[in-house]
NUPA-187610 format. One line per field, with one value per residue (C-alpha): x, y, z; residue number from 0; residue in three letters. Coordinates in Angstrom, 1 decimal. Example, Ala and Ser with C-alpha at 12.3 -4.5 7.8 and 13.67 -1.06 7.14 Angstrom:
<rs>
x [12.3, 13.7];
y [-4.5, -1.1];
z [7.8, 7.1];
i [0, 1];
aa [ALA, SER];
</rs>
This chain:
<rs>
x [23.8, 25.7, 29.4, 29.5, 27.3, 26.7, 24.8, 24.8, 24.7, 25.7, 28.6, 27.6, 30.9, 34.3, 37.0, 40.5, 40.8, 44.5, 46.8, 45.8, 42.5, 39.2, 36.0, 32.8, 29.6, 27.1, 23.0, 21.7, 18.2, 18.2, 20.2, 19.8, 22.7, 26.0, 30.0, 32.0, 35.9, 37.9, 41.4, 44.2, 42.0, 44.1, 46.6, 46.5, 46.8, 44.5, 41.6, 39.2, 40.8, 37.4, 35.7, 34.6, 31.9, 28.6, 29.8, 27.1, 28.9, 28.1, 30.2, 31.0, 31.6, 33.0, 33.3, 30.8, 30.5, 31.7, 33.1, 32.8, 34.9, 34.7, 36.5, 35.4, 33.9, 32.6, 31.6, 28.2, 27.6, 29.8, 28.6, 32.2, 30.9, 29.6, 32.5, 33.0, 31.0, 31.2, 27.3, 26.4, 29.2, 27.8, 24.4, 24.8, 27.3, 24.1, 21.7, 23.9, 24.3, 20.9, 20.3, 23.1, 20.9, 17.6, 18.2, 19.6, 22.4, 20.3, 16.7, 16.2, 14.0, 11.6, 12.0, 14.7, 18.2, 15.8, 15.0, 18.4, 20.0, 17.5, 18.4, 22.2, 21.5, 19.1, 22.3, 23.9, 22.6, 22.7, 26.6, 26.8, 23.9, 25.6, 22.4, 22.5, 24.0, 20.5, 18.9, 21.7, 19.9, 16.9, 17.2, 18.8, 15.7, 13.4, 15.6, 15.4, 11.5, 11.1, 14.4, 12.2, 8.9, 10.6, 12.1, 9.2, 9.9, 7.6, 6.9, 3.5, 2.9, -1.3, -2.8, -1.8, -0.7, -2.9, -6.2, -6.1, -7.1, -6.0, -2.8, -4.6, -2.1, -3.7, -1.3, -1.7, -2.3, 1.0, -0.3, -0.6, 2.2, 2.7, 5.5, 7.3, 7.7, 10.2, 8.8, 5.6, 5.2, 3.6, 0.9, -0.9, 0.0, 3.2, 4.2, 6.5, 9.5, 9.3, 12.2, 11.1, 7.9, 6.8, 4.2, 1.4, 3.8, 6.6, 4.4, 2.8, 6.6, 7.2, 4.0, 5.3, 8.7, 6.6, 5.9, 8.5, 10.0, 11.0, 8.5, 9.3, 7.4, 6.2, 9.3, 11.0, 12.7, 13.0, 9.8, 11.4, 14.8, 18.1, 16.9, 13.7, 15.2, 17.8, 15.4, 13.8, 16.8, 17.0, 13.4, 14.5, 17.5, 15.7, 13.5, 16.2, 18.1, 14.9, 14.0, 17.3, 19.4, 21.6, 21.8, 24.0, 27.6, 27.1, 24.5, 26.7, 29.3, 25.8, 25.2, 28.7, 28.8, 25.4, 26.2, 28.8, 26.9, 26.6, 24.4, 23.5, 21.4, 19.1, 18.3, 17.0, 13.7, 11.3, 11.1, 8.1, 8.7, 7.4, 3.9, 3.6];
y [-26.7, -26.9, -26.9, -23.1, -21.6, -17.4, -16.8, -14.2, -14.7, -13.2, -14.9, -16.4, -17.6, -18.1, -21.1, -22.1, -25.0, -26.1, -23.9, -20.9, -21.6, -20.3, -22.4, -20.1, -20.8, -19.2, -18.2, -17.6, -16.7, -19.7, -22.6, -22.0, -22.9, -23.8, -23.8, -22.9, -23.5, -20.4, -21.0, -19.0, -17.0, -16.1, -15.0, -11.3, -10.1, -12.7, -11.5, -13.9, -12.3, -10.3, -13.1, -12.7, -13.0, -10.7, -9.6, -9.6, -11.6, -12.4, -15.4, -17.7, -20.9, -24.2, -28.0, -30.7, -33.2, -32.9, -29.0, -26.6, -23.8, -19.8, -19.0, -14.8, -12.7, -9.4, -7.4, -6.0, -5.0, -4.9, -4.8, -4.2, -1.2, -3.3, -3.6, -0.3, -1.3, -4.9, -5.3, -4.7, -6.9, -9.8, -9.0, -9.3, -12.8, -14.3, -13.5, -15.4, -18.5, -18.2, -18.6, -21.1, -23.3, -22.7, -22.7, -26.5, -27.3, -26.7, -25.7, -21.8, -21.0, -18.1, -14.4, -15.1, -13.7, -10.6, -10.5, -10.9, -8.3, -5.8, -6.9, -6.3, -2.5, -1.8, -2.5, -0.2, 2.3, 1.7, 2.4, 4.9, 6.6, 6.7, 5.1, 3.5, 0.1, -1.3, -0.8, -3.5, -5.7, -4.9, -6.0, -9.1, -10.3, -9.2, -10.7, -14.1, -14.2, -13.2, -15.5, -18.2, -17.7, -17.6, -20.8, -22.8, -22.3, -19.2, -18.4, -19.4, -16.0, -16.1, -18.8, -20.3, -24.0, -25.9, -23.6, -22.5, -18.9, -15.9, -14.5, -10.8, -8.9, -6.6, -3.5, -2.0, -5.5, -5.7, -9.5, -10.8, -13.8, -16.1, -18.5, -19.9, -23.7, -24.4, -27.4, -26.5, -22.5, -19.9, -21.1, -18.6, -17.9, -18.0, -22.0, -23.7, -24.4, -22.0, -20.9, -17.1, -16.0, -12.6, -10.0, -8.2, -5.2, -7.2, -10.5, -6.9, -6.3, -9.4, -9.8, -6.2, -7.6, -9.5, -6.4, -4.5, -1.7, -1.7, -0.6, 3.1, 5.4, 8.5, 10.5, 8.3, 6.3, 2.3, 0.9, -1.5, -1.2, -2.8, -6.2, -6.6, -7.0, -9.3, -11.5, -11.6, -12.7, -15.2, -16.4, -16.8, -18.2, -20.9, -21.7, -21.7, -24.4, -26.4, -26.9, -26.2, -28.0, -25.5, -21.1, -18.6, -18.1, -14.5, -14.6, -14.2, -11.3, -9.4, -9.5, -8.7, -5.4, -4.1, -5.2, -4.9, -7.9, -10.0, -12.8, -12.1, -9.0, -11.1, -13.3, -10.6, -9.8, -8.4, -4.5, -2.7, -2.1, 0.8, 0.0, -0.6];
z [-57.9, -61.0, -61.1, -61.5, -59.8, -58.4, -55.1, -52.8, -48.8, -45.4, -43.8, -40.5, -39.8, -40.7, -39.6, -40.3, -43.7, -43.6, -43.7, -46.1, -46.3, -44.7, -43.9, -44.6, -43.5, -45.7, -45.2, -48.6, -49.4, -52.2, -50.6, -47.2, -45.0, -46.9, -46.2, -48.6, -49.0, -49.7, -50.6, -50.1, -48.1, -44.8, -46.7, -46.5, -50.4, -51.1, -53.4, -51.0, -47.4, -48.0, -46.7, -43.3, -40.8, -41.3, -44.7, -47.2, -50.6, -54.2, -54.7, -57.8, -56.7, -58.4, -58.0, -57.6, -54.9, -51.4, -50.3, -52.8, -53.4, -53.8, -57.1, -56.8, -54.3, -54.4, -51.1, -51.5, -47.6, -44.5, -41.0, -39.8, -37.8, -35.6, -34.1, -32.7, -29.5, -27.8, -27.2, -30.9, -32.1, -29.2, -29.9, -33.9, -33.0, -31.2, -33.7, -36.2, -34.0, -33.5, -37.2, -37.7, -35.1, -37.1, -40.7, -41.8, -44.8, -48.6, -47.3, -46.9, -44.2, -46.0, -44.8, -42.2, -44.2, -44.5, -41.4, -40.2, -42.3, -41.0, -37.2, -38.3, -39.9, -36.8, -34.7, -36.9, -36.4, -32.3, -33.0, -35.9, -33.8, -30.5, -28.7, -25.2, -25.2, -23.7, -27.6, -28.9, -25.6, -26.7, -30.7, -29.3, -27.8, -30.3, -33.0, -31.0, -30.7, -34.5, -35.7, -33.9, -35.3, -38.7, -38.0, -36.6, -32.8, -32.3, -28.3, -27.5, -26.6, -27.2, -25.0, -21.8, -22.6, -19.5, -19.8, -22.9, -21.8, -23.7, -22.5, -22.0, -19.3, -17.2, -17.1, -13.9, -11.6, -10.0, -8.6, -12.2, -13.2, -15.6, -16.2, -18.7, -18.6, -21.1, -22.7, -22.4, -22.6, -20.9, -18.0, -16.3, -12.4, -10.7, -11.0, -8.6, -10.2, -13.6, -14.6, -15.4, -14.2, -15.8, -14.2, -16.8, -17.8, -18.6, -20.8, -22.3, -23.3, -24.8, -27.0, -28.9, -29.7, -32.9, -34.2, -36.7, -34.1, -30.6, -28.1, -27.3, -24.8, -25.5, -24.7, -27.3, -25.0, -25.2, -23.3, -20.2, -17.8, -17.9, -15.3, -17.6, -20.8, -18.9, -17.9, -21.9, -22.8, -20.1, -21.6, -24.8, -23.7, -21.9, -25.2, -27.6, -25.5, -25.0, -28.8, -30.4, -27.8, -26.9, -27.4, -28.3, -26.5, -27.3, -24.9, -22.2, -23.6, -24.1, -20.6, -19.8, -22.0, -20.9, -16.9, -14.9, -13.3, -16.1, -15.3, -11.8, -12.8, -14.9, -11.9, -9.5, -8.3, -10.8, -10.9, -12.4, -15.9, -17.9, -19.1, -22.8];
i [0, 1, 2, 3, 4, 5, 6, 7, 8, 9, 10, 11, 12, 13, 14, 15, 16, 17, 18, 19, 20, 21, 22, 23, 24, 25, 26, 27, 28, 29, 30, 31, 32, 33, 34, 35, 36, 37, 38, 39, 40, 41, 42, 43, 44, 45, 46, 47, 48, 49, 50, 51, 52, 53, 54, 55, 56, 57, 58, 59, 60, 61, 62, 63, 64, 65, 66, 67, 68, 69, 70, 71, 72, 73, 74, 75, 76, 77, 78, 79, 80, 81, 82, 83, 84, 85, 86, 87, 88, 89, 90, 91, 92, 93, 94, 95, 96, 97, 98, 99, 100, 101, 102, 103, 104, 105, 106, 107, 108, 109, 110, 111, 112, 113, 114, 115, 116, 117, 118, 119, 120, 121, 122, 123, 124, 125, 126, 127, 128, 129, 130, 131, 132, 133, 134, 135, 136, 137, 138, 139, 140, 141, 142, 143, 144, 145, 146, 147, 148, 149, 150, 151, 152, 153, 154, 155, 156, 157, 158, 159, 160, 161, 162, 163, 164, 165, 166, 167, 168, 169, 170, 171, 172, 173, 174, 175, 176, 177, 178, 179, 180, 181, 182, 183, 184, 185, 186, 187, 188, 189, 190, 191, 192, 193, 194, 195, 196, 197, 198, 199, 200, 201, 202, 203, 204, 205, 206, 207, 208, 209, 210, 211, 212, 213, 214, 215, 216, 217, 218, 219, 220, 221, 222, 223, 224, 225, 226, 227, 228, 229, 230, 231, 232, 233, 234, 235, 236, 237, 238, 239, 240, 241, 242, 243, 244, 245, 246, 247, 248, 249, 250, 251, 252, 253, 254, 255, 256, 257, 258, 259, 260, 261, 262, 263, 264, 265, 266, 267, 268, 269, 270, 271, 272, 273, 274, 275];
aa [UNK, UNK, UNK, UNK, UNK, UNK, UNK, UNK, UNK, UNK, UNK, UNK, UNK, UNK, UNK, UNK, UNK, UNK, UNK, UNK, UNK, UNK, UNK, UNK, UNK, UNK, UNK, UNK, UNK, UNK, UNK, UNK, UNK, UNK, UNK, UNK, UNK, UNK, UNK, UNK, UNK, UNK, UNK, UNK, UNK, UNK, UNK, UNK, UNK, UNK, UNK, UNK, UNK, UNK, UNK, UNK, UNK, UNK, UNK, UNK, UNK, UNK, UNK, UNK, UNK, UNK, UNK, UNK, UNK, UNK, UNK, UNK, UNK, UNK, UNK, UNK, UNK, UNK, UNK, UNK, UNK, UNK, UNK, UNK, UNK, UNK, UNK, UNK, UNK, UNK, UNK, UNK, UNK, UNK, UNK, UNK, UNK, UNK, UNK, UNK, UNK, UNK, UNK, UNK, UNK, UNK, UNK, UNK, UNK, UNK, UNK, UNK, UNK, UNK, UNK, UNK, UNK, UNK, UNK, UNK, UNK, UNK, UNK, UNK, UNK, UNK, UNK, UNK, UNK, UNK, UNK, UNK, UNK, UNK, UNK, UNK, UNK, UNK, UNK, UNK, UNK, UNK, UNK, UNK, UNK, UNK, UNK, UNK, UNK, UNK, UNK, UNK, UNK, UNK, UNK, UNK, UNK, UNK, UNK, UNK, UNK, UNK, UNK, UNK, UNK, UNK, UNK, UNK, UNK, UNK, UNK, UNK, UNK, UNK, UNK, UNK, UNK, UNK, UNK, UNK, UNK, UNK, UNK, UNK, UNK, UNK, UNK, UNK, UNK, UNK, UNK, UNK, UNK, UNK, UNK, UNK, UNK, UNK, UNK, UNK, UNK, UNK, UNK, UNK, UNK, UNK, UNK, UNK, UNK, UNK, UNK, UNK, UNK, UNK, UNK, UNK, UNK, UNK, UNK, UNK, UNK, UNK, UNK, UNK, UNK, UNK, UNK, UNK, UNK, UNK, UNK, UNK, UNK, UNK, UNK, UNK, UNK, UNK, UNK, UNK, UNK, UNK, UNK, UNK, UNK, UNK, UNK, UNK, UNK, UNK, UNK, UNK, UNK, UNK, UNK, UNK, UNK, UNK, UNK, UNK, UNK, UNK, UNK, UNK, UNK, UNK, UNK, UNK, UNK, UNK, UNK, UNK, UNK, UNK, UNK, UNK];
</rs>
């Protein structure tokens, strides 16, 4: 980059730089992940206070080596509304960790800022909408398994990793499993030990989640209940930690806004799903 530079990005996260100052962390479609130094921006007249997480910015930044700074920002989209509900504003948070954890400093991973802007307007549109809490639960796992793929850690979600057998589900055999071995991925059968083991309906579920929309039934409903799409997001919990070392924090205030629960109702036995 030169020592003026303009780019445009979604903040991903903001921090405290001495006393006035913010720390930005920036995902831009050209550069990847970057942070940014943006002084004088806590103060609250400041012309950089607009600086903040999941706003969409066109910067102009200055200075060579080491930290560079924002010299003018310009707010092209806000995802404040988020906000108004605590399981779109966790479920939006995780999806930026998430992409934090995936895309590294100066190398743009291809299609993922898209991806993740349209993730953040689909929740959106959960509050502006007034739709049940369990669609923000919902875009946060299909978010994760497409964030993922985008990134180079897809789900193995065609084959089973021993036999190599297609992973074909047979809706309507309530015997069917198959489990997900973290470091491996899915085997076929319920295996000692797994850590989630899925039946046909629910490994039907997951399989959809690549595609652009949310399963829905007929009726127009969302396809799958509350302790299913728990225990997705347990899954891609478990994958994310495995090959990215660790997972969202917002994982948890998810499961705390969508159920009284929290954790414990992922963990319970597996219900019958709608069928896809």
């Amino acid at each position: 980059m030169n020592s003026e530079d303009r780019l445009e990005g979604l903040v991903l996260k903001v921090g405290p730089l001495g006393e006035n100052d913010r720390l930005l962390t920036l995902l831009s479609a050209s550069h990847g992940q970057m942070r940014l130094a943006a002084p004088g921006a806590r103060r609250p007249k400041s012309s950089l206070a607009a600086a903040v997480p999941l706003a969409v910015l066109a910067l102009q930044v200055g200075g060579g080596r080491g930290l560079r700074r924002v010299r003018q920002l310009t707010v092209l989209r806000s995802f404040a509304a988020l906000a108004g509900r605590l399981e779109t504003l966790a479920a939006a948070q995780g999806l930026a960790e998430l992409s934090l954890l995936l895309v590294p400093e100066g190398s743009p991973v291809e299609g993922l800022l898209e991806t993740l802007l349209l993730l953040l307007a689909r929740l959106e549109q959960v509050v502006k909408e007034r739709q049940e809490g369990l669609g923000a639960l919902a875009l946060a796992v299909q978010g994760s398994v497409q964030l993922l793929a985008l990134g180079g850690y897809a789900l193995p979600l065609a084959h089973c990793m021993r036999s190599g057998a297609r992973l074909e589900p047979p809706l309507g055999d309530w015997s069917w499993r198959c489990s997900l071995i973290p470091d491996e991925g899915f085997v076929l059968g319920a295996v000692a030990g797994a850590h989630v083991v899925l039946n046909a309906s629910e490994l039907a579920l997951l399989q959809r989640l690549t595609r652009p929309a949310l399963p829905l039934c007929r009726d127009g409903s969302l396809m799958g209940p509350l302790p299913v799409w728990l225990r997705l997001l347990d899954l891609v919990e478990l994958w994310s930690r495995q090959h990215l070392g660790r997972s969202p924090r917002a994982w948890r205030l998810v499961r705390e806004a969508i159920s009284p629960r929290g954790p414990a109702a992922s963990s319970s036995g597996s219900a019958p799903p709608s069928s896809p």
